[in-house]
C-alpha positions in Angstrom: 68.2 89.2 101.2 67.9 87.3 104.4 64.7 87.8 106.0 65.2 85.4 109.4 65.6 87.8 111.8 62.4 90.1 111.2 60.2 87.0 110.9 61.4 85.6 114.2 60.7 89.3 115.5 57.0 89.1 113.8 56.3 85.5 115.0 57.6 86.5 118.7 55.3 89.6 118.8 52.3 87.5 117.3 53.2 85.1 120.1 52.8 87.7 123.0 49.8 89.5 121.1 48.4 86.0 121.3 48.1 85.6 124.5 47.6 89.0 125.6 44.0 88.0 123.4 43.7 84.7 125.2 44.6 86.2 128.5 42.0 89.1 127.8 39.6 86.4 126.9 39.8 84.0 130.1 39.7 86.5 132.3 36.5 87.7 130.2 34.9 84.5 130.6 35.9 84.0 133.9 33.8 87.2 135.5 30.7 86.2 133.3 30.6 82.7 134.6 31.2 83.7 138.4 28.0 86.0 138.2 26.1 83.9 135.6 26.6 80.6 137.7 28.3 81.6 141.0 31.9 80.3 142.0 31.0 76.5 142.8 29.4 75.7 139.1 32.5 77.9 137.2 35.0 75.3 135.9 38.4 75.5 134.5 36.7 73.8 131.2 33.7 76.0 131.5 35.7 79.3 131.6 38.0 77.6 128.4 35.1 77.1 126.8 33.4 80.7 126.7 37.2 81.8 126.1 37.7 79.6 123.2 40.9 78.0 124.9 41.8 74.8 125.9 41.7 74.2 129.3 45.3 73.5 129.1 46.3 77.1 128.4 44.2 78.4 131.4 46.2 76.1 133.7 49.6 77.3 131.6 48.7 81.0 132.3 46.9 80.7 135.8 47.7 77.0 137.7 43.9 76.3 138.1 40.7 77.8 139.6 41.9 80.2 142.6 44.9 81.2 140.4 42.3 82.8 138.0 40.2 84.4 140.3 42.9 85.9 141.6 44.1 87.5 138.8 40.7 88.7 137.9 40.7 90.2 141.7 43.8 92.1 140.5 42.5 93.3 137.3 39.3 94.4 138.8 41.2 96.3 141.5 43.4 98.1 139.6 40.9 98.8 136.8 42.9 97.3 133.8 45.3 94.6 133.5 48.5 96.4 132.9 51.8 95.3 134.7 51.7 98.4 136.8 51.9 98.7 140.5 49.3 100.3 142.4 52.0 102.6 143.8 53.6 103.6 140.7 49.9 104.4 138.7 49.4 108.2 138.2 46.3 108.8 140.4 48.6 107.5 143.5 51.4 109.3 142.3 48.9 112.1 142.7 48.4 111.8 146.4 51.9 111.4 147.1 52.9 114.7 145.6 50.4 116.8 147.5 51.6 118.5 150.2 48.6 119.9 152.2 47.3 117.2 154.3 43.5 117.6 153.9 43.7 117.8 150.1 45.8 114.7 150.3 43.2 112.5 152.0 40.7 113.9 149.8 42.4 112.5 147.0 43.1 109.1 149.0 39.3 108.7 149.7 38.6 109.5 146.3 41.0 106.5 144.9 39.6 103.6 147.7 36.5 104.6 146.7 36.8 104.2 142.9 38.7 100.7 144.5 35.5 99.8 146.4 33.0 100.7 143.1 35.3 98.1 141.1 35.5 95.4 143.4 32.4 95.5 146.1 30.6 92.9 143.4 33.4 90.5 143.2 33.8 90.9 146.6 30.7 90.4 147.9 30.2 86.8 145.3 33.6 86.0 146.3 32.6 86.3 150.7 29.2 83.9 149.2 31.4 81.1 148.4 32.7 79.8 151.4 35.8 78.7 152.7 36.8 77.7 149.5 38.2 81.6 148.0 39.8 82.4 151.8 42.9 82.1 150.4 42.2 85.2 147.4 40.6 86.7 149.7 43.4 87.0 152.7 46.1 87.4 149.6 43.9 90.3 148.9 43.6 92.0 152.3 47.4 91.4 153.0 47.9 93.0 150.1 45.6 95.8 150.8 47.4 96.1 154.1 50.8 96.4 152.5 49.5 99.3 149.8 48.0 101.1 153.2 51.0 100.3 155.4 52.8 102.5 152.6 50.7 104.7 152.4 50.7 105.7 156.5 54.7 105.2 156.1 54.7 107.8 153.7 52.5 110.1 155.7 54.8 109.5 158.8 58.0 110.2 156.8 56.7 113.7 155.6 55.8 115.0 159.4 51.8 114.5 158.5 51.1 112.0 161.9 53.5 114.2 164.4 56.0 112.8 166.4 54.4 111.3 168.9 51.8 108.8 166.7 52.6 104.9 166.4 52.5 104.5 162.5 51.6 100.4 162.6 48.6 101.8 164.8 47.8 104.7 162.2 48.0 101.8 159.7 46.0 99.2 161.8 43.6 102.1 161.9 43.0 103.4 158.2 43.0 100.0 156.9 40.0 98.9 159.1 38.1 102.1 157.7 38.7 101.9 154.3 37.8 98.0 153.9 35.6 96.4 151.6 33.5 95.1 154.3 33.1 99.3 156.1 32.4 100.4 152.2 29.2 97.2 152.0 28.0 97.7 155.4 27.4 102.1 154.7 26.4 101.6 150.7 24.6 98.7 150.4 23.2 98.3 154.1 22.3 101.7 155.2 22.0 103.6 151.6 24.9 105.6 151.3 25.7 106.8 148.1 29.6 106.6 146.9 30.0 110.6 147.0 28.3 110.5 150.7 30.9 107.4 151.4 33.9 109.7 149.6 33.5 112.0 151.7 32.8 110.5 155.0 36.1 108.5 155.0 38.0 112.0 154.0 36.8 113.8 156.8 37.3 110.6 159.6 41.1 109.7 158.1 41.7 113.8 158.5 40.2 113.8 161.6 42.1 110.6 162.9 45.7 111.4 161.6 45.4 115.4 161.6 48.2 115.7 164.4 
């Protein structure tokens, strides 16, 4: 009885389960090292190492250092490492579906700050480091800019900003408050708690886009 095709079908999903581990692993490895040692003394071969890898498969799967912190950024954001965009996961599907305006940037306040409890520590290391993670670090605030941008566009589209508001303003606006640097500077420097953060940024973005 031939049996060729459904061991090429195992071996092909052993591959990908494979490095789906090794993936898991790096990444793993990489976030204990950058707090352990800080991002200067955290080496490809280092990170390979803890993982268990060669440091050839780290620079297969991430072409080097900043390619690896950046996709630990993007894990860490979006809270898993699932090929999902941030506008297609349920809780933002959420928001878009509400109608009533104050409920809606209720909800948005509640998802930047479950963004800001994820990342603020890899953030903050990450600032530490110099000139040297400037590049993960603009990647991720253009980035941040583009999911915001949407978000506004949306907003606009739906008759929430009123006809006479400039949307790249409103955008220009919301995406100054609800940065990572905002979030540090009310938590960390003057106490805040998240809840006390939550809800301050609900009521300012429904006072500042509430037509």
């Amino acid at each position: 009885m031939p049996d060729g095709t459904p061991r090429r079908s195992y071996n092909s999903e052993g591959r990908r389960e494979a490095a789906r581990r090794n993936r898991a692993a790096v990444l793993a490895a990489c976030r204990e090292l950058l707090f352990q040692d800080g991002y200067h003394a955290t080496t490809v071969r280092a990170v390979a190492e803890r993982a268990g890898v060669s440091p050839e498969t780290v620079y297969k799967s991430f072409g080097g250092k900043p390619g690896l912190v950046k996709a630990l950024w993007d894990i860490t954001l979006a809270g898993d490492d699932e090929p999902v965009p941030m506008g297609d996961r349920p809780q933002i599907q959420e928001i878009l579906r509400t109608a009533e305006l104050s409920t809606k940037l209720r909800l948005y306040g509640a998802y930047v700050r479950g963004i800001h409890e994820r990342i603020t520590p890899l953030f903050a290391l990450l600032t530490q480091a110099g000139p040297d993670v400037g590049e993960v670090l603009e990647l991720g605030e253009g980035e941040r800019l583009t999911g915001v941008t949407a978000f506004v566009t949306h907003l606009d589209e739906t008759g929430a900003l009123g006809p006479d508001a400039d949307a790249a303003h409103v955008a220009d606006a919301v995406w100054a408050l609800t940065g990572p640097q905002l979030y540090t500077q009310l938590t960390a420097g003057r106490g805040w708690s998240a809840d006390t953060y939550e809800a301050w940024l609900a009521d300012t973005l429904t006072a500042t886009l509430r037509p």
